[in-house]
C-alpha positions in Angstrom: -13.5 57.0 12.2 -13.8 55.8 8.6 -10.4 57.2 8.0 -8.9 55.2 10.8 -11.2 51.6 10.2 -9.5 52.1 6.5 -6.1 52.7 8.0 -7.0 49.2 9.9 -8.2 46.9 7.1 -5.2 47.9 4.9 -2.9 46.8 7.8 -4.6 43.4 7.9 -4.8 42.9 4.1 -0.7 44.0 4.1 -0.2 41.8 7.3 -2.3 38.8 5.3 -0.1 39.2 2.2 3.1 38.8 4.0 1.8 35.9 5.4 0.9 34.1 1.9 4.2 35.5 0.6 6.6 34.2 3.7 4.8 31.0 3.4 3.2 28.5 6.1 6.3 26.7 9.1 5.0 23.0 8.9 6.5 20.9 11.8 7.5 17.6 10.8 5.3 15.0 12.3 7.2 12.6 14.8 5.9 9.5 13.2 7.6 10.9 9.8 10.7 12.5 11.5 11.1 8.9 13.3 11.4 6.9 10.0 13.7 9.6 8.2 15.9 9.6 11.3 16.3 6.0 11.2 16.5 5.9 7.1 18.8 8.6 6.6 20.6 9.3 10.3 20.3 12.4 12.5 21.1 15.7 11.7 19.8 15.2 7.7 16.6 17.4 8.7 17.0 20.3 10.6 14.4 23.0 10.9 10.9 23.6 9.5 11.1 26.3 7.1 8.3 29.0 5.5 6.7 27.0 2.9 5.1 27.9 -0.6 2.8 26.2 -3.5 4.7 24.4 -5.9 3.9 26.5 -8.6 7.2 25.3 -11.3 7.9 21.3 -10.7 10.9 21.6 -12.7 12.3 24.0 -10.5 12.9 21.5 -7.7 13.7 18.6 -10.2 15.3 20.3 -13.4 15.1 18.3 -16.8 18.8 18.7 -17.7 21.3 15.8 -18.1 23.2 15.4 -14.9 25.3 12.8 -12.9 24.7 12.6 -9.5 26.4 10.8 -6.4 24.6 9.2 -3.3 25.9 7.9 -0.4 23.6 5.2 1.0 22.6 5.5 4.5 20.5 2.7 5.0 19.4 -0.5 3.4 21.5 -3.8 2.1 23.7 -1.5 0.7 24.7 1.2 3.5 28.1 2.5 2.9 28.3 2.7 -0.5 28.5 5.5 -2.9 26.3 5.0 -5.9 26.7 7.0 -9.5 23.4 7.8 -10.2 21.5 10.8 -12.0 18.9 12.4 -14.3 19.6 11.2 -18.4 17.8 12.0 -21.2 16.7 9.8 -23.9 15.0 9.9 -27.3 11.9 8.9 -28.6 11.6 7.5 -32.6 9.6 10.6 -33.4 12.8 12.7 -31.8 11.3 14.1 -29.0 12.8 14.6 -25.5 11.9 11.6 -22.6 13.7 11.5 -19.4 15.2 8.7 -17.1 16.0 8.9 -13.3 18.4 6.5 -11.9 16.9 6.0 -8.4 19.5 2.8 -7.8 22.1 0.9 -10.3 19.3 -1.4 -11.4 16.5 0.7 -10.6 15.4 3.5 -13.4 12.3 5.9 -13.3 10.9 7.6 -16.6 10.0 10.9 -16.3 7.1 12.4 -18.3 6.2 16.3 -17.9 2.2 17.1 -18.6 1.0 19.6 -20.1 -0.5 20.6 -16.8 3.1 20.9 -15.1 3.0 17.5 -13.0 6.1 15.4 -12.9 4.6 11.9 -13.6 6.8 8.9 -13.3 4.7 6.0 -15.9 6.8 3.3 -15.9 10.3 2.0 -13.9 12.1 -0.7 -15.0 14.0 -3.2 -12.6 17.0 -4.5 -14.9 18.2 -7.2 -11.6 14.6 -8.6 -12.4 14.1 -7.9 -15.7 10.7 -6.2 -15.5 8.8 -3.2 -16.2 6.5 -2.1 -14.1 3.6 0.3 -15.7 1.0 2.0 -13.3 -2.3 3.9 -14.6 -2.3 6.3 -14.0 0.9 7.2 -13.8 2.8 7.6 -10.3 3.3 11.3 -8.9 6.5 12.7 -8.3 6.5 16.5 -8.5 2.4 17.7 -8.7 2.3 21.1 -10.1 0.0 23.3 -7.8 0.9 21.3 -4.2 -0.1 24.1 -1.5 1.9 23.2 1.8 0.0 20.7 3.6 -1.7 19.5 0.9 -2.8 15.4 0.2 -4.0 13.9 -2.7 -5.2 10.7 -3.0 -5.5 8.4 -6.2 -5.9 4.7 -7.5 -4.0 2.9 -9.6 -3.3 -0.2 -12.0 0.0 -1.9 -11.7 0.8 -4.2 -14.6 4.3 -5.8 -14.3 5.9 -7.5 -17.5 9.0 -9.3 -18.4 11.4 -7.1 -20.0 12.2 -9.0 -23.0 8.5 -10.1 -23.8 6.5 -7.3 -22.9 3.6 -9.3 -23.7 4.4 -11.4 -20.9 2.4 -10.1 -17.7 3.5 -11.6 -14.7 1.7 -9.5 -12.0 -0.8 -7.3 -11.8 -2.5 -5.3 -9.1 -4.5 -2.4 -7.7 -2.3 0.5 -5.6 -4.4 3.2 -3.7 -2.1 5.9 -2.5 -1.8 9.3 -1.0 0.9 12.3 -2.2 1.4 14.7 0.5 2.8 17.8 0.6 4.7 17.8 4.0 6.4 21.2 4.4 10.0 22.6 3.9 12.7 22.1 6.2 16.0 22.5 6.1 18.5 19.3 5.1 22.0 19.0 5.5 23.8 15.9 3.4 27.3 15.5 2.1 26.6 18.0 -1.1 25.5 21.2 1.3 23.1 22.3 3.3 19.8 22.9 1.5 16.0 24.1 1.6 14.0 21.4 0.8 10.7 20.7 -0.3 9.6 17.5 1.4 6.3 15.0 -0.3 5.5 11.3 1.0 3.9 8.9 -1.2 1.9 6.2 1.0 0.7 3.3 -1.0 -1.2 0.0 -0.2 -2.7 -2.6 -2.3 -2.7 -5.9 -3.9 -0.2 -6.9 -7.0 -0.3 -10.1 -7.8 0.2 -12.3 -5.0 1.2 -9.9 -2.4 -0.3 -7.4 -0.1 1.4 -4.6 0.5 1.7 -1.1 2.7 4.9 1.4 2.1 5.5 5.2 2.3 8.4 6.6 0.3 10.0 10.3 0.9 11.8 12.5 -1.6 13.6 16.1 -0.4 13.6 18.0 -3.4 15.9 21.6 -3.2 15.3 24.3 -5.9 17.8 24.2 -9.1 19.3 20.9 -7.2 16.9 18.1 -7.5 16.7 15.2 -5.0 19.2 15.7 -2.4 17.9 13.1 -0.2 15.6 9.7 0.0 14.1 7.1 1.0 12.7 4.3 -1.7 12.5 0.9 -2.2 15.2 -1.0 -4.3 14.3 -3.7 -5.2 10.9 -3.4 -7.4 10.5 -7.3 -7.9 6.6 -7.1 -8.7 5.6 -3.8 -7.4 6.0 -0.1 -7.5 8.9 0.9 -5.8 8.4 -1.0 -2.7 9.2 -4.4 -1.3 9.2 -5.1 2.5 12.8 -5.6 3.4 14.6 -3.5 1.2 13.7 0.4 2.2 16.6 2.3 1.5 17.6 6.0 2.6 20.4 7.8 0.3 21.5 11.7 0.4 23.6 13.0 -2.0 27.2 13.8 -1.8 28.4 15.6 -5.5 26.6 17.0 -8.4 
């Protein structure tokens, strides 16, 4: 009998493993799938997929120089192609800092912790000549993420004028969630892909305004973002500004 109750635990630890190693099937929830279908178009997001912890954030957005073309789906600019891309820059003291072009006026600086988050610190808005700084700094690939997985944080927004940094011209408080929503399978003009996807929901107060928004990036191993949905005009907040939600897939890299 002991023989056989050991024969029966090891099948369950083995059957428990495979589980953890084939990863969790998340279905996407219809309230989500609704505002990518209208954002990007149908067809974009096919089929829930086994997924894993994020356990290497530049694995599904690498830190390597590299042009990249969108189509815009949705938004005052639907129709058009947009050149866009990763870029790296260089600090006074020589070190490496990075830059993601999420529209033609719209740039996100990338800073990599020493705990393996993707942080994104500042963006700058060059139609409105502003910077906008949030502390701390705004997620966009969390090291450690287990499928599922939301984490919630507050935030200061402080939005200056690009050539007098000194010059605040909002300010605010941001409370937001970062969810891990599952992988699924996405299909845009560049391939067919399997894609980590995370929602950011924010709401708060900067300066005058109230405001409530949820963002989406797909994020595909060794590709980077193949597929969005932001908001391009920054004006006095953090990405997000109620009439100009914009969905974009990519077409070349």
């Amino acid at each position: 009998m002991k023989t056989i109750a050991a024969i029966i635990i090891s099948v369950l630890i083995f059957a428990a493993g495979s589980a953890r190693a084939q990863g969790v099937v998340l279905p996407l929830p219809p309230d989500d799938q609704q505002m990518i279908t209208n954002q990007l178009g149908s067809g974009v997001v096919g089929q829930a997929l086994p997924s894993k912890t994020i356990t290497d954030t530049t694995v599904y957005f690498p830190l390597k120089q590299k042009a990249l073309t969108y189509h815009v789906t949705a938004g005052k600019n639907a129709g058009n192609n947009q050149l866009l891309g990763v870029a790296e820059v260089h600090r006074p003291n020589g070190t490496s800092a990075w830059r993601f072009a999420l529209s033609p006026s719209l740039r996100g600086f990338i800073h990599l912790t020493s705990q393996g988050d993707l942080m994104m610190p500042a963006v700058v808005d060059s139609d409105e000549g502003v910077v906008i700084i949030t502390t701390p700094a705004n997620p966009f690939v969390l090291n450690g993420m287990q499928p599922g997985e939301t984490r919630s944080y507050s935030q200061q927004v402080s939005v200056n004028a690009l050539d007098d940094p000194s010059d605040q011209e909002y300010s605010g408080t941001l409370n937001g969630t970062y969810t891990y929503l599952g992988t699924y399978q996405v299909t845009v003009p560049a391939g067919t892909f399997d894609s980590v996807l995370l929602r950011i929901k924010t709401k708060g107060k900067v300066g005058p305004a109230h405001t409530t928004d949820t963002a989406y990036y797909f994020f595909a191993p060794n590709v980077g973002t193949v597929a969005m949905i932001i908001q391009e005009d920054a004006v006095a907040f953090w990405l997000f500004h109620i009439d100009s939600t914009t969905g974009k897939v990519l077409m070349s890299d």
